[in-house]
N, C-alpha and C positions, 0 to 999 in steps of 0.2 A: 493486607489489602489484596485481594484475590483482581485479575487483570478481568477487564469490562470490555468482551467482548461480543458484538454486537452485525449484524447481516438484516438485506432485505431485499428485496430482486434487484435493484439497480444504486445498492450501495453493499460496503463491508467493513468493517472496522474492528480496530483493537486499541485498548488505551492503559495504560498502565502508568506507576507514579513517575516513570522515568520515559516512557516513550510511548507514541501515538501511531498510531499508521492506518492510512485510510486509503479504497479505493472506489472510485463511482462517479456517475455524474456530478457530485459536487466540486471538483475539483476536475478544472479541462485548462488544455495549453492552448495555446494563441487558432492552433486551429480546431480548436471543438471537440478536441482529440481527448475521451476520458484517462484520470491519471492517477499513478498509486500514489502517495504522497506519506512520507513517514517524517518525522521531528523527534531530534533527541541529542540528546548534549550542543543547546542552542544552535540545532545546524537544523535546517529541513531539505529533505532530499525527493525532490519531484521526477518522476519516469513516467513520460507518456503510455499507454498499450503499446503504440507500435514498438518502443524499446524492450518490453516487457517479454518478447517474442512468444506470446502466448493466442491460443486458436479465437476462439469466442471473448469477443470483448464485451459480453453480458455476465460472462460467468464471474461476478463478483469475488466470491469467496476464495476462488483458485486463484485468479489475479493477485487480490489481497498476500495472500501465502505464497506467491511466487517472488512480488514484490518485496517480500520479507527474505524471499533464502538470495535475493542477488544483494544485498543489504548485507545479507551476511558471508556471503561469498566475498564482497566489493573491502569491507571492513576485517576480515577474516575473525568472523565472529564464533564465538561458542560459548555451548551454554553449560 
């Protein structure tokens, strides 16, 4: 099963059999703030933009893959 990744101007996403991770308007925190949001070994991990310390909070796709290397910086992940 190949990883179902998926983008559109004002979302991005990736979903695989063990992990999911999304950023975009669908996903906002208390103050409206868009948010990258990843899920995997029954844990989900919510980081608003402004945590995400990233320029253009339009830019989908870069948000997306940013929120993934502090995921793995945080977890000290590798592939």
């Amino acid at each position: 099963m190949k990883p179902d990744v998926y983008s559109s101007s004002d979302y991005a996403g990736i979903t695989t059999k063990n992990f999911k991770a999304y950023y975009g308007y669908e996903v906002e925190d208390e103050n409206e703030e868009w948010c990258f949001q990843a899920s995997f070994n029954n844990e989900t991990i919510t980081i608003p933009f402004s945590k995400l310390k990233s320029k253009d909070q339009f830019n989908c796709e870069y948000n997306l893959m940013l929120g993934i290397a502090w995921l793995m910086m945080k977890y000290k992940l590798t592939l």
